[in-house]
C-alpha positions as CSV (number, residue, x, y, z in Angstrom):
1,X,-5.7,-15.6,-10.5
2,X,-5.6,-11.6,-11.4
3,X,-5.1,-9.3,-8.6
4,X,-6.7,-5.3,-9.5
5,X,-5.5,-2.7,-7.6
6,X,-7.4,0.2,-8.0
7,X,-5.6,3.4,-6.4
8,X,-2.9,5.8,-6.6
9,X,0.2,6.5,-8.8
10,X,2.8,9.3,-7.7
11,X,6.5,10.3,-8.7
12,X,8.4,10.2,-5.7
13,X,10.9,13.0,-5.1
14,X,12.8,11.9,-2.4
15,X,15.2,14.0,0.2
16,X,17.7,12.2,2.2
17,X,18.2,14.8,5.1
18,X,19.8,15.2,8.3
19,X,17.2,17.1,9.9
20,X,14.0,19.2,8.6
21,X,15.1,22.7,8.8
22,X,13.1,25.1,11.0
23,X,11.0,28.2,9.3
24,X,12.7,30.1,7.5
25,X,15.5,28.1,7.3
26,X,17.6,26.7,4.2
27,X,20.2,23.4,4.9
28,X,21.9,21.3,2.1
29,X,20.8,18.0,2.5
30,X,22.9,14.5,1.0
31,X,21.1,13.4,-1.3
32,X,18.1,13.2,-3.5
33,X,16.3,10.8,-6.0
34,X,13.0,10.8,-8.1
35,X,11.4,6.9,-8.3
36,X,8.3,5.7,-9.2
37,X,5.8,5.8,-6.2
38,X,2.2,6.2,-5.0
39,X,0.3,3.7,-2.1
40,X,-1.3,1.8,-5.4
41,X,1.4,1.6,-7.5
42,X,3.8,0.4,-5.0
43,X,1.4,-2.2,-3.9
44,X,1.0,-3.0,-7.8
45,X,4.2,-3.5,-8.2
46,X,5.2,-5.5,-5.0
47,X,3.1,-8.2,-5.9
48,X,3.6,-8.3,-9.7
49,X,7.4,-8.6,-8.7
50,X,6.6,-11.6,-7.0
51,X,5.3,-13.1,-10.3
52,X,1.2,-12.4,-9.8
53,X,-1.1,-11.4,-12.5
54,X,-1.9,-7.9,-11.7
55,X,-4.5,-5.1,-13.4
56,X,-3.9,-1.3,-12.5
57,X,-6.5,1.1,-12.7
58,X,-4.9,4.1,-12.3
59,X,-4.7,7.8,-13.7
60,X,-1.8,9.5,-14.7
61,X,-1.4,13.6,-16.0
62,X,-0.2,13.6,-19.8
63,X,3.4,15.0,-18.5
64,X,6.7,13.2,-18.3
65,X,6.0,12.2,-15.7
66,X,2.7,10.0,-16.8
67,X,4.7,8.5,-19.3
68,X,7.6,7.3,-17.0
69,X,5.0,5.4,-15.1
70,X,3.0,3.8,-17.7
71,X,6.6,2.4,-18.6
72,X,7.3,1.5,-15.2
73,X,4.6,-0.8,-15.2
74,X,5.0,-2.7,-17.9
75,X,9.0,-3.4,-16.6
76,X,7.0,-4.9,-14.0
77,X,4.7,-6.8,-16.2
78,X,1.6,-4.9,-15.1
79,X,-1.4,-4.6,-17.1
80,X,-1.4,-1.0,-17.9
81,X,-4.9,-1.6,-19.7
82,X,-7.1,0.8,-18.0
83,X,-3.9,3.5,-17.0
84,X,-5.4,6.7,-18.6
85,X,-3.8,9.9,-19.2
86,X,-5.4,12.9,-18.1
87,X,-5.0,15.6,-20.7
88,X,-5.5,18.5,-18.0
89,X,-3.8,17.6,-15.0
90,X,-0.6,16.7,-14.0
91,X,0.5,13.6,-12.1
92,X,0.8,12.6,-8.8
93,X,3.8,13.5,-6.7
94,X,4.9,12.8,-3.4
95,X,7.8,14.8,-1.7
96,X,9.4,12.3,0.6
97,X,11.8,13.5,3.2
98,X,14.3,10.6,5.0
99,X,16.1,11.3,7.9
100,X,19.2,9.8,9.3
101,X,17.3,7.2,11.0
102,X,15.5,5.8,8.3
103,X,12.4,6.9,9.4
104,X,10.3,9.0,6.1
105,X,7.7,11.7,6.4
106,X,5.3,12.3,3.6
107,X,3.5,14.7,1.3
108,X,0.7,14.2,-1.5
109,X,-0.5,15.7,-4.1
110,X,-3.1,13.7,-6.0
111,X,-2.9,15.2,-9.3
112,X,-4.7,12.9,-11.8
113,X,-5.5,10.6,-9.1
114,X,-8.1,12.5,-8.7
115,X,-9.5,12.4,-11.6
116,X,-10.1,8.3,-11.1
117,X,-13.4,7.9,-10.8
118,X,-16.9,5.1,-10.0
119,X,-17.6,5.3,-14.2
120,X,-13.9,3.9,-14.7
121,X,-14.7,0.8,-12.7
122,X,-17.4,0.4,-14.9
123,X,-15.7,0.8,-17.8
124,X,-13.2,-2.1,-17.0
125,X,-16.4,-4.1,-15.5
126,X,-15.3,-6.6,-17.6
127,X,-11.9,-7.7,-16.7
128,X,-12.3,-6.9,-12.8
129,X,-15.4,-9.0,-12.9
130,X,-12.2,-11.9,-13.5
131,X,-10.2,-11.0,-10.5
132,X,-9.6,-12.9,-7.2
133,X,-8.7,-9.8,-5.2
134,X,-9.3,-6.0,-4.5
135,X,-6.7,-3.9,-3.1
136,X,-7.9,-0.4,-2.4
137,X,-5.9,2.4,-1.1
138,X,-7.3,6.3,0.1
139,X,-5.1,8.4,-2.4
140,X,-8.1,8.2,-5.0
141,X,-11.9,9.7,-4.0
142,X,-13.5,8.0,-1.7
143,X,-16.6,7.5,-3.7
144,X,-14.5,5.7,-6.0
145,X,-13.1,3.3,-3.2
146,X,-16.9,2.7,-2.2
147,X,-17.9,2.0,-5.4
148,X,-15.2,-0.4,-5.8
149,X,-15.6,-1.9,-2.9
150,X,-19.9,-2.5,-4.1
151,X,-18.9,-3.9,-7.5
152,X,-16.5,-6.9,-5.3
153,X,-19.1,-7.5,-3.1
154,X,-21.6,-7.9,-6.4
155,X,-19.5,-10.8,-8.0
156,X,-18.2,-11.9,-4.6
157,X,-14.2,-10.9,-4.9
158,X,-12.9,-10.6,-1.5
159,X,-11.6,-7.1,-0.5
160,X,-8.4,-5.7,0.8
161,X,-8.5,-2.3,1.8
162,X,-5.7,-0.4,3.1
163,X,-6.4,2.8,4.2
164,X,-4.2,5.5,3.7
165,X,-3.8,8.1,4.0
166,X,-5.9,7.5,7.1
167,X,-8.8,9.8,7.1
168,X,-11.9,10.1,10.0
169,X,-13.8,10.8,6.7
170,X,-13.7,7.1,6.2
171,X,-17.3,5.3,6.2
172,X,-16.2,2.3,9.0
173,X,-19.8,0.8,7.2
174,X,-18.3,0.3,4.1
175,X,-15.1,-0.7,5.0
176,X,-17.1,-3.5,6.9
177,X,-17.9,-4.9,3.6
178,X,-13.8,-5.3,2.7
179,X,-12.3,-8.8,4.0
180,X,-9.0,-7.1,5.3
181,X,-8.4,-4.0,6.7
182,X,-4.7,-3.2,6.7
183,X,-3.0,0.0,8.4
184,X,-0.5,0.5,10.1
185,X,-0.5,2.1,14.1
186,X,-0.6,6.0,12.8
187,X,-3.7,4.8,11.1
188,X,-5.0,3.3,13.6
189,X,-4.6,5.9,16.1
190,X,-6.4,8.2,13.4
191,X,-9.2,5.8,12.8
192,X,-9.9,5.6,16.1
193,X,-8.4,8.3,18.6
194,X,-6.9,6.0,20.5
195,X,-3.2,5.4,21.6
196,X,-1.0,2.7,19.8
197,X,2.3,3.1,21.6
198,X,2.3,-0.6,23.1
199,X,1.4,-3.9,21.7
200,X,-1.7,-3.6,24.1
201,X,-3.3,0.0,23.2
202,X,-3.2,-1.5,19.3
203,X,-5.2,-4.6,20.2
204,X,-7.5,-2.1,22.1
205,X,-7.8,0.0,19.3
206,X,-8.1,-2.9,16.6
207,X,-10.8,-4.5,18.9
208,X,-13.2,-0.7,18.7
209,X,-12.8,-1.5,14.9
210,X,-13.8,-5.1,14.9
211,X,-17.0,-4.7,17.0
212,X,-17.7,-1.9,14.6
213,X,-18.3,-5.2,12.2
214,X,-14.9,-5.5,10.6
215,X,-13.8,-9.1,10.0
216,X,-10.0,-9.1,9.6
217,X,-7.9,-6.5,11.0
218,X,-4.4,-6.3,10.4
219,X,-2.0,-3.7,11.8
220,X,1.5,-3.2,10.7
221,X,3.8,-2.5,13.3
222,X,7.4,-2.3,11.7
223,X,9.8,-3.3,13.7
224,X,7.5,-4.5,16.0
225,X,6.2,-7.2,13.4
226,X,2.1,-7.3,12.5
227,X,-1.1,-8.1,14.6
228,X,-3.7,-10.1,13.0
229,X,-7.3,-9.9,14.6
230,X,-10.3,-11.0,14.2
231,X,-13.2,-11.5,16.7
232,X,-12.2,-14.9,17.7
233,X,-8.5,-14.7,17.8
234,X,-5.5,-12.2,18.2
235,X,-2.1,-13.3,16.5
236,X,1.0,-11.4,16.9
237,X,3.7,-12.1,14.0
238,X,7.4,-10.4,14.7
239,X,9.4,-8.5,12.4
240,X,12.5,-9.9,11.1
241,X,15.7,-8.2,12.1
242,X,17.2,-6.4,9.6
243,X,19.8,-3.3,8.8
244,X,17.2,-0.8,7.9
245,X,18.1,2.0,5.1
246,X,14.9,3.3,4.2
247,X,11.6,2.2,5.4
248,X,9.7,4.4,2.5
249,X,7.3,1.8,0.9
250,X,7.8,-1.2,3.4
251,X,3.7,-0.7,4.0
252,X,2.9,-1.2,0.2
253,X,5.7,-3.8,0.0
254,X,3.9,-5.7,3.0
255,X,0.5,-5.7,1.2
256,X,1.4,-6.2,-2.3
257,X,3.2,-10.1,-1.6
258,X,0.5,-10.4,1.2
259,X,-2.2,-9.9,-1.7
260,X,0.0,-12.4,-4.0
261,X,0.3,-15.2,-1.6
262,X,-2.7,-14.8,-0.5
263,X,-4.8,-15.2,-3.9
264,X,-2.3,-18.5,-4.2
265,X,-3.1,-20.0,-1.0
266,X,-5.7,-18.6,1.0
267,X,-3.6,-18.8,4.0
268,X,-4.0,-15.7,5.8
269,X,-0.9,-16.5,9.0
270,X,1.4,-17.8,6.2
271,X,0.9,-14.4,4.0
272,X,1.3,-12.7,7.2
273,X,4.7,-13.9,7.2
274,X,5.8,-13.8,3.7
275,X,4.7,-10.3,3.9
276,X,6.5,-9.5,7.0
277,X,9.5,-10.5,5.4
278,X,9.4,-9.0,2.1
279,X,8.9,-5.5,3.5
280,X,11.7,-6.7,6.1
281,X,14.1,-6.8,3.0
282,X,12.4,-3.9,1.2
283,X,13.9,-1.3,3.8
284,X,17.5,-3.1,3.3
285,X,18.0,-0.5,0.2
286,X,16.9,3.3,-0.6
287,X,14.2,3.8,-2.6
288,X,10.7,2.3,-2.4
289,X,10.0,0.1,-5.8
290,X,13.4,0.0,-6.8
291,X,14.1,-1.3,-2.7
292,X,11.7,-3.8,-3.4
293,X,13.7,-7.5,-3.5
294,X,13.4,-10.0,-6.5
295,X,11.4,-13.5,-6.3
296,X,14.8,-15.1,-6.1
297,X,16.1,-12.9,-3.2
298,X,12.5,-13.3,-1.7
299,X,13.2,-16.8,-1.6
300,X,16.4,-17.3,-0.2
301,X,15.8,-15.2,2.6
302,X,12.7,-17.3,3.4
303,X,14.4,-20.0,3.2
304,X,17.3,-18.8,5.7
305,X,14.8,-18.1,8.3
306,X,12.6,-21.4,8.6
């Protein structure tokens, strides 16, 4: 059971600061490190670390930068197939900025991620007509997530779109055709302009989505664990407690071994809580693939907390 990921790639650059200095103003900060990064990758990655069969189909500029991450992948066992270098762009970075409290604000900048377009899915027509699973992020065009997300529903491969960078830009009608929608409560709040700040206002918010026609909602909450709705039913997971370092990537860790166990089981609660706890022990460490934990630490902390 392949999983393809179609979406983003980006070089993190990440700043480990104290505060973010005002206009006009220069402070030192700790530290700094460059990983490998982007919603898709990550997501890529997560679940590939967890031992499933995964297909990228990605864009990368023809830089150092491109060829660090074609590498990456294949450490990871990814099939880097259909990663293509773009000979007149660079790629994808994203300046990440950690305060003291772990918490992480972001910037993009697509670069060849652009450049992924509806005539590459039809180029790899043939091996994603093999696959169990989309996963879909908004760092790539959104024509290109539509047309995606037609070519699933064609040869009936359930859909998993997570979408961020939350845009209002988003056609709710075609997301309607995905089988889980994943954000998180800033995307929420953006999708549909309403508060998130209890448990409450997010099942409100969900709820506007799901009589829009969406059949699986699920909101990540961090610490406050995930909500899984549907029409029928509301189920609130917790979070695992944790000493949190770095919460960069926990959202892609979350859907990357939710997509693995999922394709394995079909068992939408129980990957609920496998993901929960992966990303749980993903913000244990600095970094965002390198924070993600192996199969063998995966499974000894599930198994300390059944």
């Amino acid at each position: 059971m392949k999983i393809a990921v179609i979406g983003s790639n980006m070089v993190d650059l990440i700043s480990y600061i104290d505060k973010m200095p005002a206009p006009g103003e220069t402070l030192e900060a700790p530290d700094f490190s460059i990983g490998c990064g982007g919603k898709g990758a990550n997501q890529a990655v997560a679940a590939a670390t967890l031992g499933a069969d995964v297909l990228m189909l990605t864009k990368v500029g023809a830089d150092m930068f491109g060829d660090n991450t074609i590498q990456n992948f294949k450490k990871y066992k990814v099939d880097t197939t259909f990663v293509e270098k773009v000979s007149h762009m660079s790629s994808g970075v994203a300046p990440i900025f950690v305060d003291k409290s772990s918490q992480n604000s972001i910037l993009i900048i697509k670069g060849a991620n652009k450049c992924l377009l509806p005539a590459d899915i039809d180029k790899a027509a043939d091996s994603l007509k093999e696959c169990s699973l989309f996963v879909l992020q908004l760092e790539i065009n959104l024509e290109t997530v539509y047309y995606a997300i037609q070519f699933a529903n064609t040869y009936q491969i359930p859909v998993l779109l997570n979408p961020a960078p939350a845009t209002k830009d988003l056609n709710i009608a075609m997301a309607c055709k995905c089988d889980f929608f994943v954000p998180n409560e800033t995307e929420l709040a953006i999708l549909t302009g309403m508060p998130v700040k209890t448990e409450a206002e997010i099942q409100q918010a969900a709820n506007v989505l799901l009589e829009q026609g969406l059949k699986n909602v699920i909101v990540t909450m961090g610490q406050r664990g995930a909500m899984w709705m549907t029409k029928e039913q509301t189920e609130c997971i917790p979070a695992y407690t944790v000493n949190a370092v770095d919460t960069t990537g926990a959202g892609d860790a979350f859907i990357g071994c939710f997509a693995d166990h999922y394709v394995k089981t079909k068992d939408v609660m129980e990957s609920i809580r496998k993901a929960s706890a992966f990303s749980a022990l993903s913000v244990m460490k600095r970094g965002t693939q390198i924070s993600y934990p192996t199969r063998q630490e995966m499974e000894e902390f599930w198994g300390r907390h059944q």
